[in-house]
N, C-alpha and C positions, 0 to 999 in steps of 0.2 A: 561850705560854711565859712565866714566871714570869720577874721582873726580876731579876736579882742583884744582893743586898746593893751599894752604895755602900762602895767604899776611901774609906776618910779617915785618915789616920795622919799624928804631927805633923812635921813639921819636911820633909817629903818631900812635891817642889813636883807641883801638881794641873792638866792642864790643862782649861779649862769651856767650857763650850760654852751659850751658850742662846738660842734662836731663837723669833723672832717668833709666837701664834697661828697655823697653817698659812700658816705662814712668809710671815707680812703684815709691811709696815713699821713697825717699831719708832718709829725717830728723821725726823721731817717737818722740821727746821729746825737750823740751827746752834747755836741754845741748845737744843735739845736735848740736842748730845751735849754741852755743858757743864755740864749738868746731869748727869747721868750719871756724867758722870767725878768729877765734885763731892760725888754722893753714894758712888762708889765710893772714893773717897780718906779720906772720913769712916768708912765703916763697915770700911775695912782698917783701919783704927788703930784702932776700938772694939772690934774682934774680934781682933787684932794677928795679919793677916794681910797677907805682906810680897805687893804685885803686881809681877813684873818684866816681863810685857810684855803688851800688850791691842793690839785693834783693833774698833773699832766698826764697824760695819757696818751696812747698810741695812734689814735684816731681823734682823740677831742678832749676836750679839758674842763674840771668843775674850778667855780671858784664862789668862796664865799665874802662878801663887801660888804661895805657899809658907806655910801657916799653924803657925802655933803647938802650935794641942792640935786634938785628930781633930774637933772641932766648929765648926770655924771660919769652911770656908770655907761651911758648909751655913746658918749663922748670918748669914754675909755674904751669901750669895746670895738668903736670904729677906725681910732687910731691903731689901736694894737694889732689890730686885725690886718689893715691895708700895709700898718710898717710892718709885718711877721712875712705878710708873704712876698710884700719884696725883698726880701733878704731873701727867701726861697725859692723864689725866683731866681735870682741873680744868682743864689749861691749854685743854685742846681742844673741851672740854663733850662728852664720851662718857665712855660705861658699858661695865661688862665686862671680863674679862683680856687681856693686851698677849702673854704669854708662853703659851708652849709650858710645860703645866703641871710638866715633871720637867727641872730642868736635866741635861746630861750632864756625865761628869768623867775621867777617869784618871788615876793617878799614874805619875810620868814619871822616867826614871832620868836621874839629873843626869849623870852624866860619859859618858854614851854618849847621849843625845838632849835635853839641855834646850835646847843652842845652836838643834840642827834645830829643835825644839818655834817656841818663840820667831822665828824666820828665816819659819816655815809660817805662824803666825799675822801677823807684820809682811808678808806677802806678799799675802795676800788680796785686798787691791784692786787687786795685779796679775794675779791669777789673774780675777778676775771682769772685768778688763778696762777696770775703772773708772780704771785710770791705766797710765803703762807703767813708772813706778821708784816703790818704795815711798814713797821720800820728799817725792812729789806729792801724797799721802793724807796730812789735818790730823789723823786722827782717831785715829793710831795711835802705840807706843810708839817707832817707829823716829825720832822725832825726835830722844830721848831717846837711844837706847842707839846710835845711830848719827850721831848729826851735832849728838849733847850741848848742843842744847834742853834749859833745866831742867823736870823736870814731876815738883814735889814728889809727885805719887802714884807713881812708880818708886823701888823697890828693889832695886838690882842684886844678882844673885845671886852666891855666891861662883864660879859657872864664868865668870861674865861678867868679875870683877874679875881670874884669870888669864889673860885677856888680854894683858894688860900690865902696864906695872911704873908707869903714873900713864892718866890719862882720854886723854890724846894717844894713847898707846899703843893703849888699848883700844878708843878711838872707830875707829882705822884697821885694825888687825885685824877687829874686826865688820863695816866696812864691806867689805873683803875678803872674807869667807864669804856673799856675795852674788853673790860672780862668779860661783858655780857654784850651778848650778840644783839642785835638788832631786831625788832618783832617784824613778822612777816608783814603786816599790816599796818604798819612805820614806813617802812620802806617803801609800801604802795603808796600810802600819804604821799612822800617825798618825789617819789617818781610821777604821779600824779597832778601834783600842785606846776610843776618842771614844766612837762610835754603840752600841758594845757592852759600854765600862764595865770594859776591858782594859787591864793595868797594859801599859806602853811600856817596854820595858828590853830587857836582853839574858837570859838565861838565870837567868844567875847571881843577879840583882836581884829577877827574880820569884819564883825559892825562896825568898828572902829575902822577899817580902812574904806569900806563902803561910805560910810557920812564923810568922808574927809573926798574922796574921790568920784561918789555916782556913779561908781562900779561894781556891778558882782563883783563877789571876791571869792565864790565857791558856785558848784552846779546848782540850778531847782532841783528841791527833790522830785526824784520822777512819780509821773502819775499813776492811776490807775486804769486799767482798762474802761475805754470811751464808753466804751457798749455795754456796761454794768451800770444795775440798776445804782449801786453804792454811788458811783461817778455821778450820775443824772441827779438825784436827792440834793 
């Protein structure tokens, strides 16, 4: 089956996804992921692409963005990508690609899923079991946008700043929207929209990204069996 065109439209935040070589580990040591982030922090501001939340991971990384003009974050994910592994390279003494050659993306409708988006990705290494609250995992944005850790490569997005009416505000409200777990069928959405390149909205957002692009932005609904009379009528 043929891959469908890449969303990229500006100013409307992307979430990314991109995973290990048959999902081999990425990051082997702490500077590592400092590196990483070092080169992710640099090529957001060359391509002025705002990130508002990330989580590194063992084998692959989310990140949640918001860019400028439709080519930005494809820009940033090609440069960070080719500079990450040669430092990985060089630093390791290996050959060869690091990544899964096609990153994944979707565009994410701010006022109905950017909070969740951000929340699923700051969650990760609870779900994989590698900690039991997010904010035992170094390697992610909840430092930041939840217990306001400075980490100059975060830019809060404008859902995030109505929160509240200053940072006190908005750190204890975020940390709030953690008491409640994720619905099972949220998480399908999210994973869904990811693996198959599906805009994440409600209705309304996706006709909007459809007239603006001449793209599905979700599946057809499926049909009904050919061979029934209902079908034929």
């Amino acid at each position: 089956m043929a891959r469908l065109p890449r969303l990229n439209l500006p100013d409307i935040p992307q979430h990314v996804v991109q995973r290990g070589n048959n999902r081999q580990v990425c990051f082997f040591s702490d500077q590592d992921y400092v590196v990483y982030l070092d080169r992710l922090k640099h090529y957001s501001r060359k391509y002025k692409v705002a990130i508002h939340a990330y989580v590194l991971m063992t084998n692959h990384v989310h990140l949640l963005m918001t860019p400028s003009d439709e080519k930005g974050v494809s820009r940033l994910i090609q440069a960070l990508s080719s500079a990450y592994v040669r430092y990985i390279n060089m630093t390791y003494g290996r050959t060869g690609t690091l990544w899964e050659g096609r990153f994944k993306s979707s565009l994410v409708d701010s006022e109905n899923y950017f909070l969740v988006v951000s929340r699923y990705i700051e969650l990760n290494p609870v779900r994989a079991q590698m900690v039991s609250h997010p904010s035992e995992y170094p390697w992610s944005s909840y430092r930041k946008n939840a217990l306001g850790i400075p980490i100059k490569l975060i830019t809060p997005h404008w859902c995030y700043h109505q929160l509240g009416k200053n940072d006190e505000e908005r750190i204890l409200t975020y940390q709030s929207l953690f008491k409640d777990r994720i619905p099972d069928f949220t998480l399908a959405e999210i994973r869904d929209s990811i693996n198959k390149t599906w805009v994440l909205g409600d209705s309304k957002f996706k006709s909007q990204i459809e007239e603006q692009t001449g793209r599905r932005a979700s599946p057809l609904p499926k049909g009904g069996d050919r061979k029934s009379e209902e079908y034929k009528s």
